[in-house]
DOVEXKE-441938 format. One record per residue: x, y, z of N, C-alpha, C in turn. Coordinates in pm, whole numbers. Layout:
# DOVEXKE-441938
      nu      nv      nw     cau     cav     caw      cu      cv      cw
       X       Y       Z       X       Y       Z       X       Y       Z
...
***
This chain:
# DOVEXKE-441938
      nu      nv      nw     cau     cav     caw      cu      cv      cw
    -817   -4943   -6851    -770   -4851   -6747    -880   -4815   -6647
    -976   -4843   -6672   -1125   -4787   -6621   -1083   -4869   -6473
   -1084   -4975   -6502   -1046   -5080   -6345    -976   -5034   -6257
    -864   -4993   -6290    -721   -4907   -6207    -798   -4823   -6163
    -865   -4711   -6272    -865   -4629   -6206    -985   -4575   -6077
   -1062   -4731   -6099   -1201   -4709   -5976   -1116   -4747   -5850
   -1052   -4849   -5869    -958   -4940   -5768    -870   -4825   -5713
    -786   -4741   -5752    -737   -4634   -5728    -821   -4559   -5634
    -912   -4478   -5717    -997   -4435   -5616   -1067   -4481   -5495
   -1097   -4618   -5501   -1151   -4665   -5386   -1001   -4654   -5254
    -898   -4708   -5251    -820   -4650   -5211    -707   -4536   -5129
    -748   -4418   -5228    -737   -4319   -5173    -865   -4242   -5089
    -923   -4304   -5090   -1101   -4255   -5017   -1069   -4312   -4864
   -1075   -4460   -4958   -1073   -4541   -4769    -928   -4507   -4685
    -835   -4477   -4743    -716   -4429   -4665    -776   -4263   -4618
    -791   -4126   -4690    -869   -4048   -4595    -968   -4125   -4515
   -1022   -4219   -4461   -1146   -4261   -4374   -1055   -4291   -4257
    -964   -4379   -4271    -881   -4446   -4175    -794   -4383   -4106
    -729   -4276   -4182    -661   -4136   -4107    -780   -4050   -4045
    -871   -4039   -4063   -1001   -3967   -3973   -1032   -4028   -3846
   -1030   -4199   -3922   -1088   -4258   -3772    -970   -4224   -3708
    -813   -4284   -3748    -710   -4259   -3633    -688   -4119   -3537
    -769   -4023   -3645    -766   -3880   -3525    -857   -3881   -3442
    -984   -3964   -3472   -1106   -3934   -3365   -1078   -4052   -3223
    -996   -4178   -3271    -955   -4214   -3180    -861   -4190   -3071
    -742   -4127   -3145    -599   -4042   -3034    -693   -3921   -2993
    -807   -3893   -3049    -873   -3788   -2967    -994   -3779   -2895
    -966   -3899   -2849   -1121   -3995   -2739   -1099   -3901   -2608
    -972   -3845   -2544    -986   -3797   -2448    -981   -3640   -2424
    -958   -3603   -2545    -912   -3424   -2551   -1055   -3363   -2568
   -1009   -3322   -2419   -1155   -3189   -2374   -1184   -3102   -2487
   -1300   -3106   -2470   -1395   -3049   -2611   -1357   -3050   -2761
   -1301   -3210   -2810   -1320   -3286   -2926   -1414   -3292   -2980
   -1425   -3265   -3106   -1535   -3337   -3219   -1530   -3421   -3302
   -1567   -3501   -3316   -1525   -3638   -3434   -1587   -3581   -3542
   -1470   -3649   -3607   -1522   -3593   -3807   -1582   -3753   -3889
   -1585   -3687   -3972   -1692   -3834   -4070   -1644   -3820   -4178
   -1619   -3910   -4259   -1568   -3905   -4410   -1684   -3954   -4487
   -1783   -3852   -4566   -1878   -3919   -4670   -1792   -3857   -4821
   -1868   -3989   -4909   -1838   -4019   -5007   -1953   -3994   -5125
   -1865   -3956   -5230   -1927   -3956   -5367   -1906   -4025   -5521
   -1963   -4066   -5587   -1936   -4157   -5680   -1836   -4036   -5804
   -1731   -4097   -5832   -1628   -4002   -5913   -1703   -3973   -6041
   -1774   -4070   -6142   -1806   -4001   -6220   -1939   -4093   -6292
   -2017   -4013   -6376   -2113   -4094   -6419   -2094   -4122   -6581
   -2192   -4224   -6645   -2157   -4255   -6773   -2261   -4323   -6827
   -2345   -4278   -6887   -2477   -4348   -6929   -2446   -4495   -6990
   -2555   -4539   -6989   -2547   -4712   -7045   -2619   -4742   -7113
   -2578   -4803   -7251   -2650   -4807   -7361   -2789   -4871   -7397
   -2901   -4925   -7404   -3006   -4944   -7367   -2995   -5100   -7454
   -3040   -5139   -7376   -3037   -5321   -7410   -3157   -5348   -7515
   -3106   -5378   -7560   -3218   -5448   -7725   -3299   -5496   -7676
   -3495   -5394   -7731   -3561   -5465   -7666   -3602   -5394   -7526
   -3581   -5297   -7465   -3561   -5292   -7346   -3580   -5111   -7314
   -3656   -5031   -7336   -3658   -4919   -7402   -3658   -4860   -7265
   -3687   -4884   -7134   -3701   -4829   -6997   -3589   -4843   -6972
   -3446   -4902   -6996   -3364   -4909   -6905   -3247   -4804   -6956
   -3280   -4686   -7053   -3244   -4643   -7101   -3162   -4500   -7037
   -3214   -4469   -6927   -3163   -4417   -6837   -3118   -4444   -6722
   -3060   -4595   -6739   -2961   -4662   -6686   -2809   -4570   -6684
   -2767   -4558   -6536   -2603   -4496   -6511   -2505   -4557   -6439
   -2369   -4609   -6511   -2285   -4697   -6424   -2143   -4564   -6374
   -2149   -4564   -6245   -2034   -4487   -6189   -1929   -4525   -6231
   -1803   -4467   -6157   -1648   -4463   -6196   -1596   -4478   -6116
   -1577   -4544   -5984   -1516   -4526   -5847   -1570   -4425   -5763
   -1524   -4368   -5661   -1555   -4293   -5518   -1444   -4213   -5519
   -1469   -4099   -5486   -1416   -3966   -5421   -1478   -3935   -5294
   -1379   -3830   -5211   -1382   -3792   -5089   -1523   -3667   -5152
   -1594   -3667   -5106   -1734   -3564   -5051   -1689   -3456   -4983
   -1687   -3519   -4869   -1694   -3365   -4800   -1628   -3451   -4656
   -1599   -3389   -4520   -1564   -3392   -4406   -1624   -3351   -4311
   -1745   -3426   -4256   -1806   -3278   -4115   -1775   -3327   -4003
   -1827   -3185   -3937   -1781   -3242   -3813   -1889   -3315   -3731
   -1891   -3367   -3615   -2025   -3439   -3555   -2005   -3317   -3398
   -2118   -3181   -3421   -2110   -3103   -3353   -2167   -3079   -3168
   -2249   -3242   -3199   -2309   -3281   -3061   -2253   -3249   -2947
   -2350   -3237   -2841   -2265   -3227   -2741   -2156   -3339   -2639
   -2045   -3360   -2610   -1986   -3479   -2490   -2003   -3425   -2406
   -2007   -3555   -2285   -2058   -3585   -2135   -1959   -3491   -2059
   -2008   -3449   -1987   -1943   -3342   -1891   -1907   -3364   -1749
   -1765   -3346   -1705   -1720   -3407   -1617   -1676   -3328   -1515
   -1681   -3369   -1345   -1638   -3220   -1270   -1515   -3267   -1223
   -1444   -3131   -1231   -1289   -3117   -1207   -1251   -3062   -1046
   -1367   -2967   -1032   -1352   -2917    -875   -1233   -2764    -945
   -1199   -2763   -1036   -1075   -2626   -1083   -1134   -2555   -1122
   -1155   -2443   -1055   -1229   -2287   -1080   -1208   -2237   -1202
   -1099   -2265   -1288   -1070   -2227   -1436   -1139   -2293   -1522
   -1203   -2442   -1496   -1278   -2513   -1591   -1397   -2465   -1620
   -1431   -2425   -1713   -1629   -2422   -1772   -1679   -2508   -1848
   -1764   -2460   -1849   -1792   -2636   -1924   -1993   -2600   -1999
   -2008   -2601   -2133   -2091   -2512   -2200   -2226   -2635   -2189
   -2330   -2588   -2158   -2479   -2704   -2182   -2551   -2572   -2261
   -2560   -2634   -2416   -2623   -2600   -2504   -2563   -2556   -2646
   -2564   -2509   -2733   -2533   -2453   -2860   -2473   -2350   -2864
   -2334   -2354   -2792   -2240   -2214   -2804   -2110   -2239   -2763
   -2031   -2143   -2820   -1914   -2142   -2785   -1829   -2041   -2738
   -1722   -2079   -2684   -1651   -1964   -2640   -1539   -1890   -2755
   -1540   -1774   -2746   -1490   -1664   -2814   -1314   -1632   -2774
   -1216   -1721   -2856   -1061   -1663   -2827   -1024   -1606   -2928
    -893   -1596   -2939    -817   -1461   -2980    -688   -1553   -3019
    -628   -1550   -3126    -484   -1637   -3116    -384   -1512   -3080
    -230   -1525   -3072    -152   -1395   -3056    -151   -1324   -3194
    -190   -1431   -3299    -210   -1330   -3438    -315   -1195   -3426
    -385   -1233   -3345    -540   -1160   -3361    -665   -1215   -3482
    -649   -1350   -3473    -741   -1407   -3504    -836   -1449   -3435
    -990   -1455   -3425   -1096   -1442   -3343   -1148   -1646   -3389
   -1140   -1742   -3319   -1188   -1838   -3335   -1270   -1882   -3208
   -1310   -1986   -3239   -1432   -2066   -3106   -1429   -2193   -3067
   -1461   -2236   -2972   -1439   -2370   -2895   -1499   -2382   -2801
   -1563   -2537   -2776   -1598   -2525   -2652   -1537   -2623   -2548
   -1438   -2596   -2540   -1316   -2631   -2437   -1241   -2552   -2331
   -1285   -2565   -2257   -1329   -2440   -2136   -1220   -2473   -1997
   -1095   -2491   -2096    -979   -2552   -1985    -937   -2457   -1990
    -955   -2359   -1924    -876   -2199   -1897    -775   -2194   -1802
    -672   -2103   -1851    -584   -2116   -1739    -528   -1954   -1744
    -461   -1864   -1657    -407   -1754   -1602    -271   -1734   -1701
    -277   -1635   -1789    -143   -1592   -1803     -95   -1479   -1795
      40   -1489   -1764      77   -1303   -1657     174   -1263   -1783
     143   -1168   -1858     244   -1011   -1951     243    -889   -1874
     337    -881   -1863     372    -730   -1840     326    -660   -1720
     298    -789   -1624     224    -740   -1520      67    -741   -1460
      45    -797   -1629    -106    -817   -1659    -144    -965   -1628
    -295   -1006   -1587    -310   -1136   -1578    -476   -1152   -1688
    -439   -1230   -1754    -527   -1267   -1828    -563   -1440   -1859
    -713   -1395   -1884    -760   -1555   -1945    -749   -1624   -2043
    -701   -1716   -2025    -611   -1785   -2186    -649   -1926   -2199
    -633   -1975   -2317    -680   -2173   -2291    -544   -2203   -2318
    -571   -2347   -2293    -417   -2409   -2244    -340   -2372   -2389
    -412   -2345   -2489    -264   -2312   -2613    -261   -2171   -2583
    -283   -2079   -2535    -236   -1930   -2473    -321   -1837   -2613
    -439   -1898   -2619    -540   -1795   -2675    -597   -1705   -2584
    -620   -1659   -2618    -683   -1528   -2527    -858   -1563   -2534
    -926   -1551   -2394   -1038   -1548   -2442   -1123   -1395   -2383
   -1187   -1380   -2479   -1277   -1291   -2455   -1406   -1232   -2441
   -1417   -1104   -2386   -1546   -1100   -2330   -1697   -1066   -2405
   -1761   -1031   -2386   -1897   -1041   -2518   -1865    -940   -2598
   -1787    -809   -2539   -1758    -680   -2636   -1631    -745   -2727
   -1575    -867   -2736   -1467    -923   -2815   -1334    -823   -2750
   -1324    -817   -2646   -1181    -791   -2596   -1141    -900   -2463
   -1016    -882   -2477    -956    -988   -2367    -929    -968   -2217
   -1020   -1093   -2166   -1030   -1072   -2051    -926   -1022   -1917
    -897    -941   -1866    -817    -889   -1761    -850    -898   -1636
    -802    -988   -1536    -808   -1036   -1407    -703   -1004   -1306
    -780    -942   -1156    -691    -903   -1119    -565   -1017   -1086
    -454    -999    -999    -311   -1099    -998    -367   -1174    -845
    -337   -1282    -891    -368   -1398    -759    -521   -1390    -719
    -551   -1397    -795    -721   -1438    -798    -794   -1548    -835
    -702   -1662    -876    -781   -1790    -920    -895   -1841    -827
    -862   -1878    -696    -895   -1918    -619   -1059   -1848    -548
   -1020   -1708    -608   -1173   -1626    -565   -1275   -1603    -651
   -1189   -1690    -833   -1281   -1666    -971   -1382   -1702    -970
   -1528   -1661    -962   -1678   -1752   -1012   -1737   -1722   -1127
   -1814   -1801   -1141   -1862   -1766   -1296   -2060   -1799   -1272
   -2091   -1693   -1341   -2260   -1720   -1300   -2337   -1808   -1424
   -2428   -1855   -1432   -2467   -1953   -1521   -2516   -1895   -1610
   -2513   -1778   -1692   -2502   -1686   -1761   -2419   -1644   -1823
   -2315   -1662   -1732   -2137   -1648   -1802   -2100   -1488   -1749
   -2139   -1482   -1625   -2076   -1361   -1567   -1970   -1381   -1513
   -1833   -1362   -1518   -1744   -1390   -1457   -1705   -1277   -1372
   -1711   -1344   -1222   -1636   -1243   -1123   -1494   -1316    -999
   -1454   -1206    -981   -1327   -1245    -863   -1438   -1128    -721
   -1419   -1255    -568   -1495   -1213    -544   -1657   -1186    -525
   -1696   -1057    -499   -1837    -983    -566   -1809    -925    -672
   -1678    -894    -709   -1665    -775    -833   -1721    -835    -973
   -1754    -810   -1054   -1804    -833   -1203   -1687    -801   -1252
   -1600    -882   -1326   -1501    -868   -1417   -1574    -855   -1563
   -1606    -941   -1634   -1635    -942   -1769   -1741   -1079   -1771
   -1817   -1021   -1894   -1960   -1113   -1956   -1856   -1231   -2067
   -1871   -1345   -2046   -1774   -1401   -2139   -1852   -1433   -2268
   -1743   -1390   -2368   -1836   -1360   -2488   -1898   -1537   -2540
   -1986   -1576   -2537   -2072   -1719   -2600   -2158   -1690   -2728
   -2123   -1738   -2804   -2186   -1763   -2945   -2238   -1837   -3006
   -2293   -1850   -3097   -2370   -1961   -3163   -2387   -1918   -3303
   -2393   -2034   -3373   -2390   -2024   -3552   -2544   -2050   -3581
   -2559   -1977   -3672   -2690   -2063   -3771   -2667   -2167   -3785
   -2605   -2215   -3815   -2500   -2341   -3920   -2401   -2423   -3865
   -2381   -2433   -3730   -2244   -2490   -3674   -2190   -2600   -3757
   -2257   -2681   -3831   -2192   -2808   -3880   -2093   -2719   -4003
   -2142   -2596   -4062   -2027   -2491   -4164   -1872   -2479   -4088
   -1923   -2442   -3967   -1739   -2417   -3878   -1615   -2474   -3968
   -1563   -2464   -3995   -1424   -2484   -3995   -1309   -2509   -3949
   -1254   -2633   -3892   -1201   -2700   -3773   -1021   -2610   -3828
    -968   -2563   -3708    -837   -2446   -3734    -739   -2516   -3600
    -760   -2644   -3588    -632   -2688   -3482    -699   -2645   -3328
    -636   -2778   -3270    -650   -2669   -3089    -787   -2689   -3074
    -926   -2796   -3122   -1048   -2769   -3069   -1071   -2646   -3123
   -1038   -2576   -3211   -1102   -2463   -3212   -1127   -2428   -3357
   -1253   -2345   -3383   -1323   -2346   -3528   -1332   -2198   -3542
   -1285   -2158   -3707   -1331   -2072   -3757   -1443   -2013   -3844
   -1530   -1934   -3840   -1645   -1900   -3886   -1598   -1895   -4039
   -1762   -1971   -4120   -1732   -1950   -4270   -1846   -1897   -4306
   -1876   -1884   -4447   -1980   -1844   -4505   -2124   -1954   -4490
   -2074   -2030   -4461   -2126   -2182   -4440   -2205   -2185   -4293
   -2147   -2130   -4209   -2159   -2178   -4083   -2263   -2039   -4055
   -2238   -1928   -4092   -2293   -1817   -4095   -2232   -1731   -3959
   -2253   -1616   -3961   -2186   -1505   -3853   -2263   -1536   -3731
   -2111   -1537   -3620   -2158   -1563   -3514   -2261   -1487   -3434
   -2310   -1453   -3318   -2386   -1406   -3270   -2432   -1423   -3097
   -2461   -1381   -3045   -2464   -1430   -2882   -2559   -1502   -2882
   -2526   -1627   -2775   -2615   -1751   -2785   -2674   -1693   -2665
   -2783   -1801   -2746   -2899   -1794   -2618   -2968   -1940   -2544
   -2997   -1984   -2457   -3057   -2042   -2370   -2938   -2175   -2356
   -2809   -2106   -2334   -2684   -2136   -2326   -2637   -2099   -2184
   -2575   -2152   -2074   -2566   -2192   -1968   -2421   -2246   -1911
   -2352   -2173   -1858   -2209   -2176   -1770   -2244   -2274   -1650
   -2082   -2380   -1678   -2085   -2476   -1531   -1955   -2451   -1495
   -1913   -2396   -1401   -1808   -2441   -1350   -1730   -2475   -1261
   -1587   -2538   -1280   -1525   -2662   -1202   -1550   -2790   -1310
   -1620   -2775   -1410   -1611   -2902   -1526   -1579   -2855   -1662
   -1569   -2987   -1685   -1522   -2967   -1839   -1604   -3080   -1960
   -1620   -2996   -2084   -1697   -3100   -2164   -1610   -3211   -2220
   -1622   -3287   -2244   -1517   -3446   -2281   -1526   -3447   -2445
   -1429   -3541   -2524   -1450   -3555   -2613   -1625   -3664   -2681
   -1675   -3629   -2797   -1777   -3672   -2818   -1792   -3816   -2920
   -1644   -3835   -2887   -1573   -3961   -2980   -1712   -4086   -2938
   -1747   -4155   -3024   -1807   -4341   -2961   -1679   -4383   -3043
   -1634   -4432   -2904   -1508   -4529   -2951   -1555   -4672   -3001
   -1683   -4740   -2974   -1760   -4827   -3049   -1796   -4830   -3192
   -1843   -4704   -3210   -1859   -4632   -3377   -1741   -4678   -3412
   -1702   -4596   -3400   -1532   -4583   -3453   -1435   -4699   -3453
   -1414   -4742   -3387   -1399   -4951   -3411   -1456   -5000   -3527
   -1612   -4991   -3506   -1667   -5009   -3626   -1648   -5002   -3782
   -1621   -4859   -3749   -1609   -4792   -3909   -1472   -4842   -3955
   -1339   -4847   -3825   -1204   -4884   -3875   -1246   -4982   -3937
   -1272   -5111   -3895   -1284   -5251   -3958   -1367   -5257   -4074
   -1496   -5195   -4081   -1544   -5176   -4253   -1400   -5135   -4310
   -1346   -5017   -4281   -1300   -4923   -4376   -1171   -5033   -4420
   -1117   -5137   -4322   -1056   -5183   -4305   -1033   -5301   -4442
   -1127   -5327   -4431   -1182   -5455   -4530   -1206   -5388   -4676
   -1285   -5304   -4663   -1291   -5202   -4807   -1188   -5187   -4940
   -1041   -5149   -4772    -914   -5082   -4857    -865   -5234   -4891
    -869   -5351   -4825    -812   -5488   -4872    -862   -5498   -5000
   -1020   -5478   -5001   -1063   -5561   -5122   -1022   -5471   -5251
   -1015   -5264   -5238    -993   -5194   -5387    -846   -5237   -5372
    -762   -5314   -5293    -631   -5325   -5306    -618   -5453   -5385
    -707   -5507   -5359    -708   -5673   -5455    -757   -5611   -5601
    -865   -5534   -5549    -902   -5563   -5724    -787   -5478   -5848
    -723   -5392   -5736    -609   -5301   -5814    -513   -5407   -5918
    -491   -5495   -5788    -365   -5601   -5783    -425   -5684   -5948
    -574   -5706   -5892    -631   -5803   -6001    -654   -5705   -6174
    -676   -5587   -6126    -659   -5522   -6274    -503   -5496   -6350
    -435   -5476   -6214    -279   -5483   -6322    -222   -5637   -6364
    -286   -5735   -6343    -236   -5868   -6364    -313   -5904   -6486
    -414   -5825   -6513    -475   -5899   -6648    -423   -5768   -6768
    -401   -5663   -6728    -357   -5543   -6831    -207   -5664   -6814
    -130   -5705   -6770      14   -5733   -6827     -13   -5862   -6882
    -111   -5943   -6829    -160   -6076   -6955    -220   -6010   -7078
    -262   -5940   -7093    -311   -5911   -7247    -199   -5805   -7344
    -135   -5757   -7224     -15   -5709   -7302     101   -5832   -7356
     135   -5945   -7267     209   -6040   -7328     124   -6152   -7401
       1   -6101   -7418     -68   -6180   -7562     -41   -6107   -7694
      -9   -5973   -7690      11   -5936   -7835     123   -5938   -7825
***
């Protein structure tokens, strides 16, 4: 059974790899993407008995197949592109921007495709999934009505309509960014891992652009076709371990 069950595992590993690559590829173009990585760990260990004669090889260890590790993200920065749209920002350095879902959940991103949404009379700053973003005191930004066109933003992240100073937009940074926790939408939630956010520093507002996804669609080609070949071969040897378990079963 030992065969099955490495062959198995190899399997279900390289299929999570190949569903990773397929997201980092459908997500080569979505403004402020991060590509994820699938590393691997050996499922289990099992000492090996020491060969007659042979007294050093005694701490000899043969594995058991591969398990999924862990998932990170690749937190680098992508190439930044200008849009000429006063709502776009676009982050150069180690921070992110601070939204709000309608739950009142506080997450981060740095996808700086902002757009205007009007409640109740109110006009506020929202990203294209209608998070709220907010300002360094963590409340949501309020703009006056029909003001896109007069919005600037200082390279500091002062946002004004006008001369007026509306709000400091809140930018953060982790001890730990590779800890984040990817929550849908480009956007990450803080863990114990990543450590408590905090206002970034020597972090820098552009706008009229936007940051691009940080996909290498070259990599990623790459890795499909390893991963590709991988899942053929634990699929053969699967094939090849259940064909000799049913020959030795129709020998007895």
């Amino acid at each position: 059974m030992g065969a099955i069950y490495e062959a198995a595992t190899g399997l279900k590993s390289q299929q999570t790899r190949l569903d990773t690559i397929a997201a980092n590829i459908a997500n080569i173009n979505t403004v402020g993407y991060k590509s994820q990585r699938v590393d691997f760990k050996d499922a289990l260990y099992k000492a090996m008995d020491t060969p007659v004669g042979n007294s050093e090889a005694g701490n000899l260890r043969t594995g058991s197949g591969v398990l999924l590790g862990a998932t990170t993200t690749d937190v680098s920065e992508g190439t930044v592109s200008e849009t000429g749209n006063p709502l776009d920002f676009a982050l150069n350095g180690k921070g992110y921007f601070t939204v709000q879902t309608p739950t009142g959940e506080t997450l981060y991103t740095r996808n700086g495709d902002f757009q205007i949404s009007v409640e109740n009379g109110a006009s506020y700053l929202v990203t294209a999934q209608g998070y709220y973003v907010l300002d360094s005191a963590g409340k949501r930004i309020q703009l006056p009505q029909d003001s896109t066109s007069d919005i600037s933003v200082t390279e500091s992240g002062v946002l004004k309509v006008e001369d007026t100073t509306i709000a400091d937009l809140g930018i953060t940074s982790f001890p730990n960014p590779d800890g984040l926790d990817a929550a849908g939408d480009t956007c990450y939630r803080a863990t114990q891992v990543s450590g408590t956010a905090a206002p970034a520093g020597q972090v820098t507002v552009k706008q009229g652009r936007l940051e691009q996804s940080n996909v290498d669609l070259a990599q990623e080609m790459t890795l499909l076709i390893r991963s590709q070949r991988a899942y053929s071969l634990a699929s053969k040897a699967l094939q090849t371990a259940d064909d000799m378990k049913g020959l030795a079963n129709n020998i007895r």
